[in-house]
MIDOSE-1310 file (N, C-alpha, C; in nm, 2 decimals, decimal comma, always signed):
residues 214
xxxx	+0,08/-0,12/+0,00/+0,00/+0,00/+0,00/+0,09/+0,13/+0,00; +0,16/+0,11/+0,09/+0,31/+0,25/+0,09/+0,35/+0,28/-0,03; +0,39/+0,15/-0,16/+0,41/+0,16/-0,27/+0,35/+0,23/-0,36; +0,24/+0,20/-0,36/+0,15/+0,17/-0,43/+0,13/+0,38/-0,40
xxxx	+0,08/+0,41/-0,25/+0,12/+0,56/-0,25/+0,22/+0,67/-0,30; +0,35/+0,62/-0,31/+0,46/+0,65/-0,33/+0,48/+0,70/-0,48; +0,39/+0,57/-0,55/+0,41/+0,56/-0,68/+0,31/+0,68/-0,73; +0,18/+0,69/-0,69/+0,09/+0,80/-0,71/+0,18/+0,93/-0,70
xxxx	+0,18/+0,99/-0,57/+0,30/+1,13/-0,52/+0,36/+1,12/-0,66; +0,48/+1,03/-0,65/+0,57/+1,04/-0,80/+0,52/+1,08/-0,90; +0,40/+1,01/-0,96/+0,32/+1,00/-1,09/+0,30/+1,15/-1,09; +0,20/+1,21/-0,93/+0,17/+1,38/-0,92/+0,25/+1,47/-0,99
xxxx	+0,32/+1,43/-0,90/+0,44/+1,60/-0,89/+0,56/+1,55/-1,01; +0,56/+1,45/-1,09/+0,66/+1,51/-1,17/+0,60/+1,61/-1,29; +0,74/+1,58/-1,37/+0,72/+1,71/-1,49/+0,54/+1,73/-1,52; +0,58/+1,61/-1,64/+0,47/+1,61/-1,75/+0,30/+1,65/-1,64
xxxx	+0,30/+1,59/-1,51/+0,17/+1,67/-1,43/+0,18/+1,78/-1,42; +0,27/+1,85/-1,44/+0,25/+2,01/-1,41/+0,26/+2,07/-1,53; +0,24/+2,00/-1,64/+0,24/+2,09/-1,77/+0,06/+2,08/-1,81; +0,04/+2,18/-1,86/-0,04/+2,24/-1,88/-0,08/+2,36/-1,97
xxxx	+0,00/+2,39/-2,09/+0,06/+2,48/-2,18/+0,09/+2,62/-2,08; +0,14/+2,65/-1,97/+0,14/+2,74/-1,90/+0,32/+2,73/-1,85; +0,34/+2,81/-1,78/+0,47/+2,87/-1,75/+0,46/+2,76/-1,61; +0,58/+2,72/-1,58/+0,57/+2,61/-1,44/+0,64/+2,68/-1,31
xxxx	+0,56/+2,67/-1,19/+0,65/+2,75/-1,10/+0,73/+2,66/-1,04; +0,84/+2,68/-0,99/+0,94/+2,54/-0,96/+0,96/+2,62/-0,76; +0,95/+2,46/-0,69/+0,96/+2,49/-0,58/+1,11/+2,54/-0,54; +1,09/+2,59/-0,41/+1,22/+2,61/-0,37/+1,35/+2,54/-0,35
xxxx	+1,47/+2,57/-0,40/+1,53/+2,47/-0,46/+1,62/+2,43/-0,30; +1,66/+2,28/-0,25/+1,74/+2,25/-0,15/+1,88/+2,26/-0,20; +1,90/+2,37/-0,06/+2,03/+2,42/-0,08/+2,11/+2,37/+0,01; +2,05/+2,30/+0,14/+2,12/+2,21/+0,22/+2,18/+2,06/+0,20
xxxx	+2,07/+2,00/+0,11/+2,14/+1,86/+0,08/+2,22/+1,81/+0,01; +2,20/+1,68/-0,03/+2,31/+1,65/-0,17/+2,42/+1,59/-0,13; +2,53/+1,55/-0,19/+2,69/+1,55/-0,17/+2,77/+1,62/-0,11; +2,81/+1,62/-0,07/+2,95/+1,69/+0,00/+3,04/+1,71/-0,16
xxxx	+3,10/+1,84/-0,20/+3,14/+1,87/-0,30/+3,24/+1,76/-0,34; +3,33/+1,72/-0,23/+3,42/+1,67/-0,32/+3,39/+1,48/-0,36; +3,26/+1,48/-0,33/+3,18/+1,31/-0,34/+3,17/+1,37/-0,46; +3,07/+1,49/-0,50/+3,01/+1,52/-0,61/+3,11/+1,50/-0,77
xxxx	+3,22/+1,54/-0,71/+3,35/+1,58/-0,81/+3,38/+1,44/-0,79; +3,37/+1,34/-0,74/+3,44/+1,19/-0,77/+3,32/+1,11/-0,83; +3,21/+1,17/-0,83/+3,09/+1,13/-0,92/+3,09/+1,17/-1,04; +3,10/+1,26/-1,05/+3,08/+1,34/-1,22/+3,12/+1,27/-1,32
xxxx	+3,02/+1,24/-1,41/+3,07/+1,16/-1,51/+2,99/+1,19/-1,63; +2,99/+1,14/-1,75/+2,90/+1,13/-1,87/+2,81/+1,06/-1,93; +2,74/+1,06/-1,92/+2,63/+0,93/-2,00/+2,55/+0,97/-2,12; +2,51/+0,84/-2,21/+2,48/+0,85/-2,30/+2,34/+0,77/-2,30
xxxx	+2,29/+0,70/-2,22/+2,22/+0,62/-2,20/+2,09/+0,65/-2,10; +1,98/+0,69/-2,13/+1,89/+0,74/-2,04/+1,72/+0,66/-2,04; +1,67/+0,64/-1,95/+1,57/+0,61/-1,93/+1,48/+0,71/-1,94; +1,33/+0,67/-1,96/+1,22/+0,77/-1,99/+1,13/+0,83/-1,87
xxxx	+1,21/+0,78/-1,73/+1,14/+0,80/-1,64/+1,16/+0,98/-1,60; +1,06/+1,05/-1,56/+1,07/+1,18/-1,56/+1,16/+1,24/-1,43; +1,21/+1,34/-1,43/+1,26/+1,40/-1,32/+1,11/+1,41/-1,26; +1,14/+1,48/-1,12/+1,04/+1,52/-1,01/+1,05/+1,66/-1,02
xxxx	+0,97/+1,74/-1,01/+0,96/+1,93/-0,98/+1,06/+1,96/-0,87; +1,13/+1,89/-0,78/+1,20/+1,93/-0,70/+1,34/+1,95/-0,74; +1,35/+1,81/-0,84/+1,45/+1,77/-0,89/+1,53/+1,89/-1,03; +1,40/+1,89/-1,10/+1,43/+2,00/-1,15/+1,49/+2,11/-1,11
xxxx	+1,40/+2,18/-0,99/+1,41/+2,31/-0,93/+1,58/+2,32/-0,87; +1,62/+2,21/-0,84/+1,73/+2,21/-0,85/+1,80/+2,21/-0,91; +1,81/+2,18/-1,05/+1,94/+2,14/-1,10/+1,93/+2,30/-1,19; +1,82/+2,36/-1,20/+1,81/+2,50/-1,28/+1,87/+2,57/-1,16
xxxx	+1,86/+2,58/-1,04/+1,90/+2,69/-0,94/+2,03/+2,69/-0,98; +2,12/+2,53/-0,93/+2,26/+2,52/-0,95/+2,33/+2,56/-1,11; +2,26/+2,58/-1,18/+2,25/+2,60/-1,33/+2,28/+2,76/-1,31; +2,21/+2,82/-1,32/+2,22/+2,94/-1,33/+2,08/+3,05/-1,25
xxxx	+2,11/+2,99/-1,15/+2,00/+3,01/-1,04/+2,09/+3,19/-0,98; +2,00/+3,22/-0,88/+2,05/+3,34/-0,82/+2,09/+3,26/-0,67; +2,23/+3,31/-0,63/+2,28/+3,26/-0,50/+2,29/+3,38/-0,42; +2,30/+3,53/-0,46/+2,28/+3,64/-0,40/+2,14/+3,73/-0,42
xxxx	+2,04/+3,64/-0,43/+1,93/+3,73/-0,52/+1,90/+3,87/-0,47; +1,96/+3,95/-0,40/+1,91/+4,09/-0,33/+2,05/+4,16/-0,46; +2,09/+4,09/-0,48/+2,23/+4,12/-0,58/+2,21/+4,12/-0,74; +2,12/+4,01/-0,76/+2,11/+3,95/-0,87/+2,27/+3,88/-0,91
xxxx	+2,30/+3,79/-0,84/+2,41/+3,76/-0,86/+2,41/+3,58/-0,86; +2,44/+3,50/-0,96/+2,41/+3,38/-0,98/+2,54/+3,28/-0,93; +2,46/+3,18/-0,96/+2,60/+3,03/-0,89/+2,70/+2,99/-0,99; +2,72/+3,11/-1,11/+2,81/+3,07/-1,20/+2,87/+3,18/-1,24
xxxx	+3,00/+3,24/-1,30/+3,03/+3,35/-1,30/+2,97/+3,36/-1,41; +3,05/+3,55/-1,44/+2,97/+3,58/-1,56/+3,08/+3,73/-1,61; +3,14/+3,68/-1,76/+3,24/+3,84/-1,76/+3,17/+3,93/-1,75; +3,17/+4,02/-1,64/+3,20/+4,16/-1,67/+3,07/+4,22/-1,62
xxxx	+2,99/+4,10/-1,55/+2,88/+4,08/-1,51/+2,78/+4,09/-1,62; +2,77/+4,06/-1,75/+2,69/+4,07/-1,84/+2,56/+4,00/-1,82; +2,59/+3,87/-1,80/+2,50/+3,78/-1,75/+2,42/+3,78/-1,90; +2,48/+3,72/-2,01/+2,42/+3,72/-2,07/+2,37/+3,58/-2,13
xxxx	+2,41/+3,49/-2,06/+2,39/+3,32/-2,08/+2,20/+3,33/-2,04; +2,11/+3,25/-2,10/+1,99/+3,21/-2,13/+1,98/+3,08/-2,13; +1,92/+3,01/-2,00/+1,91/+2,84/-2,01/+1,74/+2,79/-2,02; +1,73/+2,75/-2,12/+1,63/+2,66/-2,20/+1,61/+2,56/-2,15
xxxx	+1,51/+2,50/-2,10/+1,46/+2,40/-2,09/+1,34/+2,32/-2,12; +1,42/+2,22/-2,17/+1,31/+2,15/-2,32/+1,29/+2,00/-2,27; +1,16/+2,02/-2,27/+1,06/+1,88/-2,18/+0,98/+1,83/-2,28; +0,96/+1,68/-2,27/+0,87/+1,66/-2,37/+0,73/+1,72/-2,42
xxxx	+0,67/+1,78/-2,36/+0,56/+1,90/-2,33/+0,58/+2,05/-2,37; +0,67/+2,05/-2,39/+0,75/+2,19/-2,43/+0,87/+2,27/-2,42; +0,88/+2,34/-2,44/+1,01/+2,45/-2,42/+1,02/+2,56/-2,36; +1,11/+2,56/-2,25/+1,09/+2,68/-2,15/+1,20/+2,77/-2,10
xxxx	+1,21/+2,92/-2,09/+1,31/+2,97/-2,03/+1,34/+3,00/-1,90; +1,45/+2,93/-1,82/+1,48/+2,96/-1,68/+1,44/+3,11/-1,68; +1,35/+3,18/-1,54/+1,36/+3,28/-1,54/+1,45/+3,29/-1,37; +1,52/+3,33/-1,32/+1,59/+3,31/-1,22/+1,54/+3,36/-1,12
xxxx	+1,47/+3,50/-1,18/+1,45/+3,59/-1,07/+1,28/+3,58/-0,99; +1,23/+3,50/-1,09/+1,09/+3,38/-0,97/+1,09/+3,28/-0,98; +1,19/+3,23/-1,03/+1,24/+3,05/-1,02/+1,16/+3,00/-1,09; +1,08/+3,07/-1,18/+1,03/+2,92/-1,28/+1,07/+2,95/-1,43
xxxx	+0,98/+2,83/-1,48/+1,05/+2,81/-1,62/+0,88/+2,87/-1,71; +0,96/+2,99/-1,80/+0,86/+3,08/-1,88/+0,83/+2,98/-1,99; +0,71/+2,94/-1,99/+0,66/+2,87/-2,14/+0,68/+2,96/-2,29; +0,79/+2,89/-2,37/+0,83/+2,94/-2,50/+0,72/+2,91/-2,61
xxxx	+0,75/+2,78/-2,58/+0,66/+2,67/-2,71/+0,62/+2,58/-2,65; +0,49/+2,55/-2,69/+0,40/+2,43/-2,67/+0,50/+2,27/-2,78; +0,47/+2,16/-2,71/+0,51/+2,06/-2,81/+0,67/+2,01/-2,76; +0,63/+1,88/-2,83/+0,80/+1,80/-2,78/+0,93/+1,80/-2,87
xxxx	+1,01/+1,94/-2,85/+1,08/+1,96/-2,97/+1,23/+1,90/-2,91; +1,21/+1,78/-2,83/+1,35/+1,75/-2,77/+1,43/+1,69/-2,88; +1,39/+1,67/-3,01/+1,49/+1,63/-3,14/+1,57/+1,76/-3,20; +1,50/+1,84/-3,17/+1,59/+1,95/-3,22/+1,70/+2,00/-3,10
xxxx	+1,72/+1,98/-2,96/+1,83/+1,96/-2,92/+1,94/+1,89/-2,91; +1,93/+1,79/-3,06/+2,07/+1,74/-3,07/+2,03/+1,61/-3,19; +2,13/+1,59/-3,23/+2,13/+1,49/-3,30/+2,11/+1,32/-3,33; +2,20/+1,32/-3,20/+2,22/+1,17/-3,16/+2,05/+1,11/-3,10
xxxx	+2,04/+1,00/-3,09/+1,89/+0,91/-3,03/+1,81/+0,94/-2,95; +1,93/+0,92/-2,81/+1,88/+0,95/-2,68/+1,88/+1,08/-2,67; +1,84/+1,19/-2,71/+1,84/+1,33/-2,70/+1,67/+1,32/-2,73; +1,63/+1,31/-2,78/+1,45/+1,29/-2,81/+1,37/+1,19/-2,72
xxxx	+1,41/+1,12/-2,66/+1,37/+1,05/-2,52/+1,39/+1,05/-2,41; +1,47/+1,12/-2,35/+1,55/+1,15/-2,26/+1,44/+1,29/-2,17; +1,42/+1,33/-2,06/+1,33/+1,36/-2,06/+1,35/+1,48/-2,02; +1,48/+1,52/-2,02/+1,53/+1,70/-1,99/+1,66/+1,75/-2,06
xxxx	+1,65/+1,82/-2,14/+1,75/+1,88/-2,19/+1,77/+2,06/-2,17; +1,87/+2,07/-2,14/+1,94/+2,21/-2,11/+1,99/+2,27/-2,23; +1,95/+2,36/-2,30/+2,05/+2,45/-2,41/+2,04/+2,60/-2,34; +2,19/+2,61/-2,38/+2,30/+2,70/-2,29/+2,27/+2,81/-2,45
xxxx	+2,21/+2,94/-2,40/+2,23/+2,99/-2,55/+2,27/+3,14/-2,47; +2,34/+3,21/-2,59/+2,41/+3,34/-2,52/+2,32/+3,42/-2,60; +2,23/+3,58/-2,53/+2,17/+3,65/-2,59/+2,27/+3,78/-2,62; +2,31/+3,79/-2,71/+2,41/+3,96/-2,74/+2,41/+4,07/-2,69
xxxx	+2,21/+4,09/-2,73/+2,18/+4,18/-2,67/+2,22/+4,24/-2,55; +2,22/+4,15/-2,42/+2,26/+4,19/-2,32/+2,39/+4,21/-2,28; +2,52/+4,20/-2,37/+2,66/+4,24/-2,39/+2,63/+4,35/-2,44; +2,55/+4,42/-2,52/+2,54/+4,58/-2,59/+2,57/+4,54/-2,74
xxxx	+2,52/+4,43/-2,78/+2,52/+4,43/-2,92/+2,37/+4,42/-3,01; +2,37/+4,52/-3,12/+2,25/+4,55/-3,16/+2,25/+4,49/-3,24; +2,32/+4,42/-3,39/+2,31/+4,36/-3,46/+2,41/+4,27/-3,48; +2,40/+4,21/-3,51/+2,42/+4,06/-3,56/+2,54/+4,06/-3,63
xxxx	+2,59/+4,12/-3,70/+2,70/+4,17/-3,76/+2,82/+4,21/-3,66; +2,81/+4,28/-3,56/+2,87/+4,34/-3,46/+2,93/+4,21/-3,41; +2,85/+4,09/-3,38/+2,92/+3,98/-3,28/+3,03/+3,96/-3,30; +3,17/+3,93/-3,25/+3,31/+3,90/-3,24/+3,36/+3,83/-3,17
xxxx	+3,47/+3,73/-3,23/+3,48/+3,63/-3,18/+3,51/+3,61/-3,01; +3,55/+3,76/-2,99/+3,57/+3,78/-2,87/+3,41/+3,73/-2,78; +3,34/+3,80/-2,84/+3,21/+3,75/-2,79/+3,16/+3,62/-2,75; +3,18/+3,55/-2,87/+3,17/+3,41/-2,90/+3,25/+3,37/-2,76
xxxx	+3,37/+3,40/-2,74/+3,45/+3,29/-2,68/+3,45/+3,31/-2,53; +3,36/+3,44/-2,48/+3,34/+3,49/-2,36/+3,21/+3,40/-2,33; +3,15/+3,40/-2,40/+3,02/+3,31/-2,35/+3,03/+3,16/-2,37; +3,15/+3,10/-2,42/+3,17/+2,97/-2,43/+3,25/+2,95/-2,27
xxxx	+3,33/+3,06/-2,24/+3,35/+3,02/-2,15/+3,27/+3,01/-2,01; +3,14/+3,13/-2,01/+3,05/+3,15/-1,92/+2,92/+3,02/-1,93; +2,90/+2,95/-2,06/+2,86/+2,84/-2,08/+2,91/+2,70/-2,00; +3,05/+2,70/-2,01/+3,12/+2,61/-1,92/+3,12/+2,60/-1,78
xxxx	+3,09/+2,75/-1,71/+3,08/+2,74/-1,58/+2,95/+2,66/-1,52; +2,85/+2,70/-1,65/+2,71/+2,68/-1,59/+2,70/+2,49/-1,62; +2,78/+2,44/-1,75/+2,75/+2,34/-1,79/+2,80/+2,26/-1,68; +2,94/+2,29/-1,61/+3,00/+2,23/-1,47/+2,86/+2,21/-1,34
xxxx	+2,81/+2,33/-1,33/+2,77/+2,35/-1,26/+2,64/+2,21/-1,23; +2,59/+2,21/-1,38/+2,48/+2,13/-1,38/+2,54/+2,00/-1,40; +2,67/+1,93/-1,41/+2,72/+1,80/-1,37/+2,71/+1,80/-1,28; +2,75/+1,87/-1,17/+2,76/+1,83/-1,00/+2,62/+1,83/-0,96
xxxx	+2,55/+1,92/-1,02/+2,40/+1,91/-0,94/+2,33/+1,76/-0,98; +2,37/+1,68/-1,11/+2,31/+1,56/-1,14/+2,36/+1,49/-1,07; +2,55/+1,50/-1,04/+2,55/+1,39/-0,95/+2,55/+1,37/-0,83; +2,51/+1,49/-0,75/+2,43/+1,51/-0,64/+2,31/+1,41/-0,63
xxxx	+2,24/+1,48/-0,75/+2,07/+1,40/-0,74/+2,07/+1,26/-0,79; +2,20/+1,22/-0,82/+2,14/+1,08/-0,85/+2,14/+1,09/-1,01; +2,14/+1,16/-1,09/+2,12/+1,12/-1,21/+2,25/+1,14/-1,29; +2,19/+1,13/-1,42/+2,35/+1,12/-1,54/+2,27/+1,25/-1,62
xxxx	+2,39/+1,27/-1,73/+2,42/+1,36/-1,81/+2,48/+1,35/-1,90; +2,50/+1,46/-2,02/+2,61/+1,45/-2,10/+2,59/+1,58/-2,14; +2,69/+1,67/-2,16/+2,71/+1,76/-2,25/+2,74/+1,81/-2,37; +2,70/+1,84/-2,51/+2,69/+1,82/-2,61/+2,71/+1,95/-2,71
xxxx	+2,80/+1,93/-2,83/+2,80/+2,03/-2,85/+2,72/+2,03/-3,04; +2,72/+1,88/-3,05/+2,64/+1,83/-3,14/+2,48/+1,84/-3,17; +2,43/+2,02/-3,21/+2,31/+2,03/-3,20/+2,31/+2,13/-3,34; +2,18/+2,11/-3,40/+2,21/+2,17/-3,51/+2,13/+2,35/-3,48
xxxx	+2,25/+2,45/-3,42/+2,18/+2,54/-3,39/+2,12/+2,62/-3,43; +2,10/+2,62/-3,59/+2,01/+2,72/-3,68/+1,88/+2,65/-3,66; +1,86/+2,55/-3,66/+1,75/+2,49/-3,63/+1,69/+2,48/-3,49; +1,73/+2,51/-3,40/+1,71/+2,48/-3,29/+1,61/+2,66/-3,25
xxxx	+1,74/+2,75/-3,29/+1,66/+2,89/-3,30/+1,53/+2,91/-3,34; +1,53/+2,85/-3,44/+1,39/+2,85/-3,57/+1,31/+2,81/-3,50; +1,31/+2,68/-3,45/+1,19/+2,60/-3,37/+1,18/+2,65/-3,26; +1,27/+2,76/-3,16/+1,20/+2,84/-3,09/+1,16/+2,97/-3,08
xxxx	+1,20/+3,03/-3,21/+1,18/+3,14/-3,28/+1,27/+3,29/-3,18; +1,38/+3,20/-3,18/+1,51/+3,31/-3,12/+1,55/+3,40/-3,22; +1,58/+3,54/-3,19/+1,62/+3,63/-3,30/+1,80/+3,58/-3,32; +1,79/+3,70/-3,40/+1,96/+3,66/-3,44/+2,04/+3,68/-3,36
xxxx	+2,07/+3,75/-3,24/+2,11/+3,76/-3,14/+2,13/+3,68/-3,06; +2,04/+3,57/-3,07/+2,04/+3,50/-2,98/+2,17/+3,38/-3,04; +2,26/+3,32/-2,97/+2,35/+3,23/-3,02/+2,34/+3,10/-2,93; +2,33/+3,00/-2,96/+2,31/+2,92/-2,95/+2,46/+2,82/-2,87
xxxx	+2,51/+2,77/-2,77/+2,63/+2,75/-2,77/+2,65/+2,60/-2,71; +2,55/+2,57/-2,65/+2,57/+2,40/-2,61/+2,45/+2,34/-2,59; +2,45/+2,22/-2,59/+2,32/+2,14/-2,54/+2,37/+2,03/-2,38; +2,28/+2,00/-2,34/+2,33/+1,92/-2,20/+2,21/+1,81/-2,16
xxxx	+2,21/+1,71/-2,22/+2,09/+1,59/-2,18/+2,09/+1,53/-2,08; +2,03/+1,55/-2,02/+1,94/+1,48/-1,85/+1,86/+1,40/-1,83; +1,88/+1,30/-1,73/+1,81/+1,20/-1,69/+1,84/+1,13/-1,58; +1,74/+0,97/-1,56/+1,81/+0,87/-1,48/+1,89/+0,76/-1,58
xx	+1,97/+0,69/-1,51/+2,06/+0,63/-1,58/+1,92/+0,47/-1,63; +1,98/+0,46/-1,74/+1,87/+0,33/-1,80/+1,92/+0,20/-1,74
């Protein structure tokens, strides 16, 4: 009977129950538990291999906080650096229900697009079944670039680096929680824009697939 309750709870509160073509509000994320850092860093690893079972809303809520969550929020100041404080990294998250933007500053994820566009964050199999994926995209705009022409590689290579902090960030938070990952740079990003109808500014710079191990 415990089970059998257990399994309900679960079935509740994960993702796909709380979708509803609306914006999702994610609970408060735990900032006390988990690994001990340096367990977390002898855990980190890669996988390629994922089961279809859904994260939980909690689970979530964490792994977006440790992502690029606010850790000073009276600051606006997040858990991953940022040159120059631009803060111009944008993390996406694409559920089989839809596509959504981390907003940090009320902790949930803003409804982009309705629908399961997890093929267009990557190429490879397990990227379209897998039941959370992260795309790391850098918006210009908020470096002081107005057109699309302007971007420089200097640009590019500032947000590849500010992408790495965040993409670190969300290894340790999976292996905190128990799950696997892989980080990817194999996405076809003209397409990925299109299907969420990002302007040109918007640059597209990694992909990161999430789950439980199969």
């Amino acid at each position: 009977m415990k089970n059998q309750l257990l399994l309900i709870f679960l079935a509740f509160f994960s993702i796909p129950a709380m979708l509803n073509g609306q914006n999702i509000n994610l609970p408060e994320p735990d900032k006390t538990g988990g690994l001990p850092l340096m367990e977390a860093l002898s855990e980190r690893s890669s996988s390629r291999e994922f089961s279809s079972e859904d994260l939980t809303k909690q689970q979530l809520s964490n792994l977006c906080w440790a992502a690029w969550g606010y850790n000073r929020k009276e600051l606006k100041k997040r858990t991953a650096p940022s040159s120059m404080n631009k803060q111009e990294m944008e993390l996406y998250v694409v559920l089989k229900d839809g596509a959504y933007l981390y907003n940090a500053a009320s902790h949930q994820l803003d409804l982009i697009k309705e629908g399961d566009l997890r093929s267009y964050c990557g190429s490879q199999d397990f990227v379209s079944t897998a039941p959370v994926n992260f795309v790391y995209v850098a918006n210009m705009k908020k470096t002081g670039v107005h057109n699309p022409g302007e971007i420089t590689p200097q640009h590019i290579a500032t947000s590849h680096a500010n992408t790495g902090f965040i993409a670190q960030n969300t290894y340790l938070a999976c292996a905190s929680e128990g799950l696997v990952c892989v980080v990817r740079a194999w996405i076809d990003k003209e397409a990925f824009a299109e299907a969420l109808g990002l302007s040109p500014l918007h640059k597209v710079i990694l992909a990161h697939t999430i789950g439980h191990a199969k």
